[in-house]
C-alpha positions in Angstrom: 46.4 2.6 -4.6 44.9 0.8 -7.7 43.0 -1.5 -5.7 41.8 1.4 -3.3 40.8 3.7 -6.5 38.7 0.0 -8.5 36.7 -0.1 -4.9 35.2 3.2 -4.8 34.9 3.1 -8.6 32.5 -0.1 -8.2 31.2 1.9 -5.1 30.0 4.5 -6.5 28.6 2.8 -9.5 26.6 0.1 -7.5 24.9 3.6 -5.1 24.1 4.9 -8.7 22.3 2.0 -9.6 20.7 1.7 -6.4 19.7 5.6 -6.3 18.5 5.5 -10.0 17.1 2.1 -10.5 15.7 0.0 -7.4 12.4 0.3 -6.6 11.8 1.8 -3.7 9.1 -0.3 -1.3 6.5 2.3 -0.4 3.8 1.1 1.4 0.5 2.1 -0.3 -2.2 4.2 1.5 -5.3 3.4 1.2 -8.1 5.8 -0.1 -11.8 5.6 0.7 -13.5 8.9 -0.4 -10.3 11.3 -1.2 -6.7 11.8 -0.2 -4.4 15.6 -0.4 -0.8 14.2 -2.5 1.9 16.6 -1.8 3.8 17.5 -4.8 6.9 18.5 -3.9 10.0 16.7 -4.9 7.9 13.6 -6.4 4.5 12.8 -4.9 3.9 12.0 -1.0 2.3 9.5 -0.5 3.5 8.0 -4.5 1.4 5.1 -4.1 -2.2 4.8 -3.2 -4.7 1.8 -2.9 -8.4 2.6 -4.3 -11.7 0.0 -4.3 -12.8 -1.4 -7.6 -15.8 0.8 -9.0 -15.7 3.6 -6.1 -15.0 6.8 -7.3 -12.7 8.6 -5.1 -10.9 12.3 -5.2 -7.1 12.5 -5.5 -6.4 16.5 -4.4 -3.2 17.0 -5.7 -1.0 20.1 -3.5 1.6 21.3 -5.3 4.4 23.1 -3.2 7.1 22.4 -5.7 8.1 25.3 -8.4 9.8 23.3 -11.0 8.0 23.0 -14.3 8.3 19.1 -14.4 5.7 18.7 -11.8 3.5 21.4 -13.1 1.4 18.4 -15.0 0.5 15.1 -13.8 -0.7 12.4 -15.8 -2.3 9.4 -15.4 -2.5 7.7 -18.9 -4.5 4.4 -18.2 -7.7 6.6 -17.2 -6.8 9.6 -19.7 -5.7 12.3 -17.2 -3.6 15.1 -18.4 -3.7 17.9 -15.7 -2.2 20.9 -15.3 -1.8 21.5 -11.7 -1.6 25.4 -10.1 1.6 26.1 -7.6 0.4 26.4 -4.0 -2.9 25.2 -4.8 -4.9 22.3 -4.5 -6.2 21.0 -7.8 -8.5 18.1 -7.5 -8.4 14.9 -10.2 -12.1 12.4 -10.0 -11.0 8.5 -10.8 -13.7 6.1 -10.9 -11.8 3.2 -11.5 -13.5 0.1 -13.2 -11.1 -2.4 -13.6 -8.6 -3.8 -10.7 -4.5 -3.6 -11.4 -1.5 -1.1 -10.9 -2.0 2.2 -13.1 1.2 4.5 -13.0 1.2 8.4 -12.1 3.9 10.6 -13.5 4.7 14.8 -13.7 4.8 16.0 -17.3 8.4 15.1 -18.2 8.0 11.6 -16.7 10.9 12.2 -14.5 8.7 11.6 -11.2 6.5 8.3 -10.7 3.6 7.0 -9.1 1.4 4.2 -8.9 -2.4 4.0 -8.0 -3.7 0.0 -6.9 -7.3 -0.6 -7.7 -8.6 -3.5 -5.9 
């Protein structure tokens, strides 16, 4: 029974650290002009590929009541917004330098990631 009881405990613990901690391998969508990101639950799609000086439109739809994703923030480009529920709030990037610049709701509990190229 001991035996039985260790393998669920060490079951259990490595699905934990695979919920909480692997990254999961979204493929990124890429953006020309402007893309709508569903906010509900985390952000669909969560990461997006943008060109190297072209401004584009991120029109962020936000379905999802809690207060964590009420905000989004982008800290590498300065963005702080506050986003209405069931309503599209639109966010400008003109992104000047190439790399991987991370999203996140308010309470950073939700991720991101936008690739400039």
């Amino acid at each position: 029974m001991n035996i039985f009881v260790n393998i669920v405990g060490v079951s259990l613990i490595a699905f934990t650290y695979w919920f909480f901690f692997m990254k999961k391998g979204n493929k990124a969508v890429e953006v020309s002009d402007e893309i709508e990101i569903l906010v509900q639950g985390g952000y669909k799609p969560d990461v997006i590929k943008v060109k190297k000086g072209k401004s584009v439109t991120l029109k962020f739809n936000r379905k999802d009541p809690s207060s964590c994703l009420e905000e989004v923030v982008i800290p590498d480009f300065g963005i702080r917004q506050y986003l209405k529920l069931n309503d599209i709030t639109e966010v400008k990037l003109n992104p000047h330098e190439a790399g991987e610049f991370e999203i996140s709701c308010g309470m950073n509990m939700f991720h991101g990631k936008i690739i400039v190229e």
